[in-house]
N, C-alpha and C positions, 0 to 999 in steps of 0.2 A: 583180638585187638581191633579188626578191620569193626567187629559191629560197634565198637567204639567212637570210630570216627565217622566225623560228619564237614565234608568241605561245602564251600561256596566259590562256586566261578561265576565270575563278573566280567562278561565279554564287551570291550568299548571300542571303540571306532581308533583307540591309537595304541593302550595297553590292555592285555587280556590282565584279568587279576586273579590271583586262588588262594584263598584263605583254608587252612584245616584247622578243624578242634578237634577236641579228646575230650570224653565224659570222662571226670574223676570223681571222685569222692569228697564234696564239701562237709563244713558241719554240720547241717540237717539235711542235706540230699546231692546227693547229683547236681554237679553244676559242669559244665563247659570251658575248658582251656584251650588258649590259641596255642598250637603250637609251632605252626608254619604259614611264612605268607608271604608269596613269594611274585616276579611281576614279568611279561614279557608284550614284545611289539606285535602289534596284532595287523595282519594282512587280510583281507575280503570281505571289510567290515567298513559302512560307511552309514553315518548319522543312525546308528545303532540297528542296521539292516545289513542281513549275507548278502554279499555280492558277488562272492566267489566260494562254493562249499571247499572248494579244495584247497585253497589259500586259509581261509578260515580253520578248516580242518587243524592244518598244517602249524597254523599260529597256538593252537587247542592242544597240540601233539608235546609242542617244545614247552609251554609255560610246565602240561601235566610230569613231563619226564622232570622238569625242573622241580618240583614240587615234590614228585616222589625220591629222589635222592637226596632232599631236604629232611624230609620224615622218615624215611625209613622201608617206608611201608605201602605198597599198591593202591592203591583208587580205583572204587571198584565203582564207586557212585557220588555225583553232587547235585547240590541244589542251585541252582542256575537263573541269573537275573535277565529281566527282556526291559528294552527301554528304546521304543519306537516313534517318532512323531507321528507316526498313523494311528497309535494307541486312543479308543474311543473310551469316555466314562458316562454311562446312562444310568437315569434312576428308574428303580422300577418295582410294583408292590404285587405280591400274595397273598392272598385270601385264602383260609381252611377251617372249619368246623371244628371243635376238640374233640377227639374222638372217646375219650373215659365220659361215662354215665355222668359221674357227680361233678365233672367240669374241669379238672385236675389238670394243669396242661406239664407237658413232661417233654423229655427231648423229641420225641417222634416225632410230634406237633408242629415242634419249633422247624427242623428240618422237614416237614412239608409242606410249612409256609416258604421256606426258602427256596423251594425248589418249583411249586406254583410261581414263584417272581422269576424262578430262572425259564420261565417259560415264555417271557419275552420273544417279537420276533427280533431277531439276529439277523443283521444286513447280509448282506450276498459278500462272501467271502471273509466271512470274519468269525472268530470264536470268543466264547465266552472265558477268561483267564478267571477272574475271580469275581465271588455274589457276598459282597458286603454288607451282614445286617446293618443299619444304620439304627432305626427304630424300632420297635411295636406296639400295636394298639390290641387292648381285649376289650371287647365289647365296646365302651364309649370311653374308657381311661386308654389316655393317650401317652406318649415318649414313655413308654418302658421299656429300660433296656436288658432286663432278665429277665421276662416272663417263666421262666420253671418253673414250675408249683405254686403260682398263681392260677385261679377259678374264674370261670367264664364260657363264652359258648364260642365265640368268634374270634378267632385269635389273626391279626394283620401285622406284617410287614413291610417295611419300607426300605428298598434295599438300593444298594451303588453296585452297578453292573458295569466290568471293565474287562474291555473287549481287544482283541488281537488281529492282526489279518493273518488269516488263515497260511496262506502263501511265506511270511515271514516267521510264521513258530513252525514250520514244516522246515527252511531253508534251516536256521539254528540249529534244532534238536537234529537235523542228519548229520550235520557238521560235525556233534559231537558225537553221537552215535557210532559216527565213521572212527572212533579214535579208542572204540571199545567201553568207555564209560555209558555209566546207566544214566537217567536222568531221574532225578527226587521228585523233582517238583519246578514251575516255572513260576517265577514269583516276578512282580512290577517292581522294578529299581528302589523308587519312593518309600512301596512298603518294608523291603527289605531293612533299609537304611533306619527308618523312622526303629524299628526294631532296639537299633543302636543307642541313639542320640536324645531319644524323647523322654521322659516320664510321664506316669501316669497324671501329673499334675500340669505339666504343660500342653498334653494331650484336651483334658477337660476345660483348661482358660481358653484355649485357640492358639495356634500356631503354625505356621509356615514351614515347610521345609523343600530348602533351593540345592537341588543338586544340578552344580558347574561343573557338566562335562568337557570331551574337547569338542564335539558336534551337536550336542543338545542340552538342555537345559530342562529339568525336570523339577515338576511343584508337587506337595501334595501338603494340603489342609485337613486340621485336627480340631477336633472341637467338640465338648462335651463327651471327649474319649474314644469320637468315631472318626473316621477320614472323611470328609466330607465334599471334598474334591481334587483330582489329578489332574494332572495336565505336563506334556514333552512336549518342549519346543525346540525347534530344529534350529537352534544357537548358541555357542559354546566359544569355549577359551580361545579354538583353534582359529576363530572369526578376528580375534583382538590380534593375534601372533600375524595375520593379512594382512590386516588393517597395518601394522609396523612396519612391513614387508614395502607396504606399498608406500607408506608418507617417507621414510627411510630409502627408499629404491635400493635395498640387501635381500640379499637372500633366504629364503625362510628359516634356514637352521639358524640363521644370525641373528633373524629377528626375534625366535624365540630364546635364545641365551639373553638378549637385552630385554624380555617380557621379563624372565624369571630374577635377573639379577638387579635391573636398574627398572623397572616397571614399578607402575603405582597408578591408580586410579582415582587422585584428586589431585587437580592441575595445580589447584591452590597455593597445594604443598610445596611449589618451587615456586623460583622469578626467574626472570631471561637468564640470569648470570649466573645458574647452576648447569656447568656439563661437566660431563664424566670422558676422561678418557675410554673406550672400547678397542685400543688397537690390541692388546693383548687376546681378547676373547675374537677380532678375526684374525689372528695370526694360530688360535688353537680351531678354528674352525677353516683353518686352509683357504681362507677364502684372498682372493688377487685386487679387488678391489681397492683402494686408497682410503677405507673410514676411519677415523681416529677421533673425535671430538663429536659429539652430540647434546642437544640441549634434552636436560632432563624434564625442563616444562612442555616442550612440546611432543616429547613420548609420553606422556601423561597426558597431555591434552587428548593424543591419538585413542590411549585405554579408555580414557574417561568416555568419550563418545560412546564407544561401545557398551561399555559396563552399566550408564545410563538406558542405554536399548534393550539392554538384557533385563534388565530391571523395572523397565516401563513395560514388557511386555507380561512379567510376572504379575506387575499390577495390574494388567488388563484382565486377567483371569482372576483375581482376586475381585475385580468390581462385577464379573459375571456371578457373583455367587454372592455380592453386598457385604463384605468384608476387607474390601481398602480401606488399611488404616487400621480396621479395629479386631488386631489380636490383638488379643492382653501381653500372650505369651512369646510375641514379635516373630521375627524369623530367623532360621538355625542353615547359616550357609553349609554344604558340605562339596565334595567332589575337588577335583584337582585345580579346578580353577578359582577357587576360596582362598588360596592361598596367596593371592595375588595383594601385594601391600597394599592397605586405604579400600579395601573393596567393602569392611564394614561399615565404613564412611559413607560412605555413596549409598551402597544398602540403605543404611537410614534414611541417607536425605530422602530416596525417590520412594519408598514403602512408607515411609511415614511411621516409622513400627522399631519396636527396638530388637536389635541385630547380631546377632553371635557367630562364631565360631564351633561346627559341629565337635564332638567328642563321644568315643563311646566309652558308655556310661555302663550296660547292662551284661559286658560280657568281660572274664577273666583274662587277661592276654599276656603272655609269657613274652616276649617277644615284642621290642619298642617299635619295628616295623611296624605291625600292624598297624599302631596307634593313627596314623601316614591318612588324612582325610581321604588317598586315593584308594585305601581298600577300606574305606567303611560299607559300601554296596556289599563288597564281597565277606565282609565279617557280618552285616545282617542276616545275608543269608545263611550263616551258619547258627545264628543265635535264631533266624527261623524254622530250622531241620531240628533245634532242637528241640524247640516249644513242641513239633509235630513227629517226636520219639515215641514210644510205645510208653502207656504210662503219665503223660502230659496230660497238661489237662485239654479238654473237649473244645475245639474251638470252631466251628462253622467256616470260617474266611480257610483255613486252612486245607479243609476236607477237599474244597472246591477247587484244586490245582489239578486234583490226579487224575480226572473226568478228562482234560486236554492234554494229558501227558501221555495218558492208555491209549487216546484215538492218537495222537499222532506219532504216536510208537509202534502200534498195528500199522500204520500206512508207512513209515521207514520198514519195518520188519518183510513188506510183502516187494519189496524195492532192493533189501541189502541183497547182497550174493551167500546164496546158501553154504 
């Protein structure tokens, strides 16, 4: 049963997440069930960087014991998301000759154009996580995007190269290392999730996907079926829960029960003369202070500010790449701070784009937890592990994780205690 499963851990700056599946038996093949998904507080983890392996460790230790009393069943290995503001995305192209006589190009080719673009030079301290075909060209016919068994002499690609510091997937992978788990694979947040929530048909119109962490804020752009750009920004839910903290003068636990319960991100939606009593939510939060009475337009006003900034910033990267405004396929919120009332609202207005609610769409899940926008990273990554099972089909983006995962497993390996 163990080669049956396949989990994903999704380490965040407030809750660790661990999704498991199980291969079972669909009507025509093998398909994936969620069977367990389970969440705990994460300590040594800030704006999606270790800050403490030992806290981290430690946070990795209790979600995994929690998980296996869930299922039944030991974890012996997962597939594990990185999601860094230091995260860079370069383009970059490979050049290679067809090496069969009558022109015939076949996988070899394809994979040694890919691996010419991976020959970029790479900044000083940084590794290459994943080498995204985007295009190819043979000879002078241009944007193909399966060359196989197409004829020609000169086969190019054009590839999205996204890159890690070296120093922060060494600090991660010991963390987990330390706690006896193997690692699968190191996968970018975005991709993992897009995994989820996208189809092949909103992939090819163009589309957005905004994952609202507590510390950062992750995009990634699709378009004619490829990613076309990434991008973490170091701004999250946990900024708007301050923002309360501070216009409020309460405490931050207080502030976030009034984000989650009375929060909304368009001021609109009230007038002066809507408040809500909150004495009850600081009397279950112990707190001594005298609040009782708050206006609901002005804790909205305080979200709105922010959730406007989070969003003007998404479009700043959307105009680096000439596509403000113009997905077809609009943008798919996901992550824990999506769930913040009126935040589709706002979405719209400032993207200009029409605005959803993520959903996974492409995986079987037993279990109404999961469904929870907070573990869709960690259910990508399991609907990732499984596309890259023995037997899947061949996929390029894929291959290219376990090149960072074998060097920075030798470099833990020559470090653990024998």
């Amino acid at each position: 049963m163990k080669e049956e499963i396949i989990a994903g851990l999704d380490i965040g700056s407030t809750n660790i997440r661990l999704v498991i599946g199980q291969k079972v038996q669909g009507f025509d093949a093998e398909e994936i069930q969620i069977i367990g998904a389970v969440s705990s507080p994460t300590m040594g983890v800030s704006k999606g960087n270790v800050n403490s392996i030992e806290d981290a460790t430690s946070s990795v230790s209790a979600c995994l014991e929690k998980a296996e009393r869930l299922v039944g069943v030991p974890l012996e290995s997962v597939w594990v998301s990185i999601n860094s503001p230091k995260i860079k995305c370069e383009k970059s192209k490979g050049v290679v000759v067809v090496s069969k006589s009558d022109g015939e190009i076949d996988e070899h080719d394809v994979e040694r154009a890919i691996d010419a673009a991976r020959s970029m030079v790479v900044p000083n301290n940084y590794e290459i996580l994943h080498v995204i075909p985007i295009k190819f060209t043979i000879d002078n016919q241009e944007d193909i995007k399966d060359p196989i068994g197409m004829s020609g002499v000169r086969l190019e690609v054009e590839t999205l190269i996204i890159l890690g510091l070296s120093n922060q997937i060494k600090n991660l992978t010991k963390a987990i290392y330390r706690t006896g788990l193997d690692i699968e694979g190191l996968v970018l947040s975005s991709l993992a999730v897009a995994e989820t929530v996208f189809d092949n048909r909103q992939k090819d119109l163009g589309a957005a996907l905004v994952n609202i962490g507590a510390t950062t804020t992750s995009l990634s752009v699709y378009e004619e079926g490829n990613l076309l750009h990434t991008a973490i920004l170091p701004i999250g839910s946990d900024h708007i829960t301050n923002d309360i903290a501070i216009g409020l003068r309460c405490p931050i636990n207080l502030a976030e029960r009034i984000k989650i319960e009375y929060g909304h991100s368009e001021s609109d939606a009230f007038t002066k003369k809507d408040e809500v009593d909150i004495s009850q939510l600081v009397k279950e939060e112990k707190i001594s202070d005298n609040i009782d009475i708050i206006s609901r337009k002005y804790v909205a006003e305080i979200i709105e500010a922010r959730v406007e900034e989070i969003f003007e910033k998404v479009d700043e990267e959307l105009k680096k790449i000439d596509r403000s405004g113009m997905l077809p396929a609009g943008a798919i919120l996901v992550g824990g701070g999506s769930m913040l009332q009126g935040i589709t609202e706002t979405a719209k207005r400032k993207l200009r784009l029409p605005v959803s609610l993520g959903e996974a769409k492409n995986v079987k899940i037993a279990i109404d937890k999961a469904r929870n926008p907070e573990f869709l990273t960690a259910l990508g990554l399991v609907a990732w592990g499984s596309h890259s099972l023995p037997g899947a089909a061949a996929n390029p983006l894929k291959k290219n994780i376990s090149s960072v995962v074998n060097k920075v497993k030798g470099f833990i390996g020559k470090m653990m205690p024998q």
